[in-house]
C-alpha positions as CSV (number, residue, x, y, z in Angstrom):
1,X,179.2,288.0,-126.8
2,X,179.0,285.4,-129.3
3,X,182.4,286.0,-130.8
4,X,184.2,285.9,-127.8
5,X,185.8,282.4,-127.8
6,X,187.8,282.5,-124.5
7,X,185.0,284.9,-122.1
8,X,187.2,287.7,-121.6
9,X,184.4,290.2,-123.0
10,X,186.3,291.1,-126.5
11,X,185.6,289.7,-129.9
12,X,188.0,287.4,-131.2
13,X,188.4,286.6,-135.0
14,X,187.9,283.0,-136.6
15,X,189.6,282.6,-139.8
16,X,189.3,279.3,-142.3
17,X,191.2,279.8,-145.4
18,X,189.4,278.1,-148.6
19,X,191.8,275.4,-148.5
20,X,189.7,274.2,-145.2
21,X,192.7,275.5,-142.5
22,X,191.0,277.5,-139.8
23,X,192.8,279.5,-136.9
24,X,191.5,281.5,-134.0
25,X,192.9,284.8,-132.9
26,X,192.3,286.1,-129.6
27,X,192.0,290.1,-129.6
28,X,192.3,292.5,-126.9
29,X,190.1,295.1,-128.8
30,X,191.4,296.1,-131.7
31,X,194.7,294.6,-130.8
32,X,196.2,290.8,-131.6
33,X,197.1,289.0,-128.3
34,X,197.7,285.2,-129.9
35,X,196.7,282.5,-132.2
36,X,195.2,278.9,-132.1
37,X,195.3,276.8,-134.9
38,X,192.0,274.6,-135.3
39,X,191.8,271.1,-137.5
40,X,191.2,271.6,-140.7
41,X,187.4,270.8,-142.3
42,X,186.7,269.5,-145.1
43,X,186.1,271.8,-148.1
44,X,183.9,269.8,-150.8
C-alpha cells in the first residue's frame, strides 16, 4: 500500500500546510494513533 508509511498494512495521512509545514499521521483505520512532524519545504 503506497500510503502506508510505517508497513503496518493501514493508510496513513500526509499533511503539508501551504505555509510549507508537513506532518505525518499514523492511522489504525479510521482511527488516529500518532503524529510525526516532517521538515518543512519550500513553498515558492
Amino acid at each position: 500500500m503506497k500510503s502506508d508509511f510505517n508497513g503496518h498494512g493501514k493508510a496513513d495521512v500526509l499533511w503539508q500546510n501551504t505555509s510549507g509545514s508537513r506532518a505525518l499521521w499514523l492511522m489504525n483505520g479510521s482511527t488516529f494513533g500518532s503524529s510525526i512532524f516532517l521538515p518543512s519545504v519550500a513553498t515558492s
